[in-house]
C-alpha positions in Angstrom: -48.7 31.5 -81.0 -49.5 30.4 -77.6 -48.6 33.9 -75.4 -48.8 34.1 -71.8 -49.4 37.4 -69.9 -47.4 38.1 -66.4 -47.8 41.5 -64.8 -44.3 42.5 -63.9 -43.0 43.0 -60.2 -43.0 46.9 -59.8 -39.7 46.9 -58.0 -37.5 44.7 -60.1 -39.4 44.5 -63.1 -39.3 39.9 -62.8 -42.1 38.0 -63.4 -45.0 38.1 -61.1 -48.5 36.8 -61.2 -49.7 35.2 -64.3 -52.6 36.8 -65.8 -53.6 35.0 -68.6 -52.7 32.7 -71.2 -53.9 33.0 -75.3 -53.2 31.9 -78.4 -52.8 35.0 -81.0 -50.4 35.7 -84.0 -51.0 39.5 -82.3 -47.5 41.1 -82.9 -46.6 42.6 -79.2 -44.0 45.4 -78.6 -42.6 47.4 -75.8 -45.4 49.7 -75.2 -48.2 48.4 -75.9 -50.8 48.7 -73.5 -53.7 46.1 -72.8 -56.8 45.4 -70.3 -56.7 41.6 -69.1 -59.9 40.5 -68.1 -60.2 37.9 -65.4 -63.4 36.5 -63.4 -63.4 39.4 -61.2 -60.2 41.2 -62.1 -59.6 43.8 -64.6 -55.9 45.0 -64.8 -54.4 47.7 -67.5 -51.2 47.2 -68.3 -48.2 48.7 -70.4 -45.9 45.5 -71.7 -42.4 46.0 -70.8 -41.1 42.9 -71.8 -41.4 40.1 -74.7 -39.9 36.9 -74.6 -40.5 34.4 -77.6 -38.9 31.0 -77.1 -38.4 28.9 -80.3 -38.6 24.7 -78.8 -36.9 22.1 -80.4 -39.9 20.9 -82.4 -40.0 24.2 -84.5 -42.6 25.8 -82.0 -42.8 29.1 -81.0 -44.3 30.3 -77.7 -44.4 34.0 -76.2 -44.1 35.8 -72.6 -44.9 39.2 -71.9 -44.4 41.0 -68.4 -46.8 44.4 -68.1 -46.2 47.0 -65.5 -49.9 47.5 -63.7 -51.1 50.9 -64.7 
């Protein structure tokens, strides 16, 4: 399932900067907690929200917002 990782605001919890994008059949949950590797970035984060969106063509895709650790 195509997932796409957004660290969340610290504030308000909304969607901030996105991180990442992969395709996994991974099951996330609240909690989890995860190191996103970037070309010079390396974030820890603790997912705090999942999103999965079902499209009119049967699809499934995924968000996840992660507090910075």
């Amino acid at each position: 399932m195509k997932t796409d990782i957004y660290e969340a605001d610290a504030f308000g919890g909304n969607k901030g900067d996105h991180l990442c994008t992969l395709d996994t059949d991974y099951r996330w949950e609240k909690g989890d907690e995860v190191w996103v590797e970037t070309p010079g970035n390396r974030v820890k984060l603790r997912i705090t929200w999942v999103l999965v969106t079902v499209h009119e063509d049967g699809t499934l895709t995924r968000e996840l917002l992660g507090l910075r650790l």
